[in-house]
N, C-alpha and C positions, 0 to 999 in steps of 0.2 A: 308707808303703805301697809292694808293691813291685808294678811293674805289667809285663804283656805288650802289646806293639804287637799290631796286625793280623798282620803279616808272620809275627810271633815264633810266633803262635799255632795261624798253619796250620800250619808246619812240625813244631810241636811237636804237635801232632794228627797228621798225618801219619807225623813219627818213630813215636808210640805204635801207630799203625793196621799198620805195616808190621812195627814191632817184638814185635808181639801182647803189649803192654804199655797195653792203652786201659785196663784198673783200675786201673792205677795214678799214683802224682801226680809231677810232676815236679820230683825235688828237686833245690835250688841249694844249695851250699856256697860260700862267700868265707873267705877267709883274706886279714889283712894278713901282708906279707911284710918285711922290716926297709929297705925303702924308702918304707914309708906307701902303697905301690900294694896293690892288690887283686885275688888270686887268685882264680880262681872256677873250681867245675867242676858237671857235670848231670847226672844221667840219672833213672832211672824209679825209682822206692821207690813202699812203703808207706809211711802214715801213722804215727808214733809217737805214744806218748801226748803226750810234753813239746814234740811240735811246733807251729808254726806253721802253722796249714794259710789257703791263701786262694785264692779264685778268682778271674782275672782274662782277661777274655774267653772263658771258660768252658774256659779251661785250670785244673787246680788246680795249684797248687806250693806246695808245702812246703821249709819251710829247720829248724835248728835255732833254739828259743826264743834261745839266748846268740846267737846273727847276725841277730837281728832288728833293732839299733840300724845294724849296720856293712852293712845291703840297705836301710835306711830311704830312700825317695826313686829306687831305683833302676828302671828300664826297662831292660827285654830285649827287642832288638831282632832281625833276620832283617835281613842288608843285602849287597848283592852288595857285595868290597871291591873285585876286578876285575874284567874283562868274564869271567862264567861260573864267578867264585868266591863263594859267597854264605858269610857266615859269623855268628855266633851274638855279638851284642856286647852290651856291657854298658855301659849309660851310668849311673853312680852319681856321683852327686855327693859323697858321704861319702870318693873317694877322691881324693889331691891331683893326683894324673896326668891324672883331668880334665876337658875343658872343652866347654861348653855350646854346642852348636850356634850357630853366627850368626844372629842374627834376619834376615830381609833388609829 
């Protein structure tokens, strides 16, 4: 299942509401790349028939049926990387780059 945080979800409301894009769903692409890491890109589509559609925090996204095994598990997250840069990340575990949060 591939899920949106809290954070992910405003922002991606937001982007739609500003980008007068709120019909539509917000598709994710991944691509592996020949180092087993994983590409991804986003923005706003329509639904196809042979897609994926799901909702998750009442964001919809869609991907293609064939990248449904290689988004399997992954979380989109919303996260400041430095003070006042916030950016769009992907934590999937399907790719070997990587790695899981520390418990504390």
């Amino acid at each position: 299942m591939f899920k949106v945080t809290k954070a992910a979800a405003s922002q991606i409301r937001d982007s739609a509401h500003n980008g007068d894009t709120e019909e539509l769903a917000l598709r994710v692409a991944a691509t592996r790349k020949s180092d087993g890491a994983i590409e991804y890109r986003m923005g706003f589509d329509e639904v196809g028939v042979e897609d994926v559609l799901l909702n998750s925090r009442g964001v919809d996204v869609v991907f293609a049926t064939a990248q449904k095994e290689l988004l399997n598990g992954t979380v989109l997250d919303y996260v400041e990387i430095e003070p006042g840069q916030f950016r769009f990340i992907f934590m999937n575990p399907n790719d070997p780059h990587y790695r899981a949060p520390a418990e504390d």
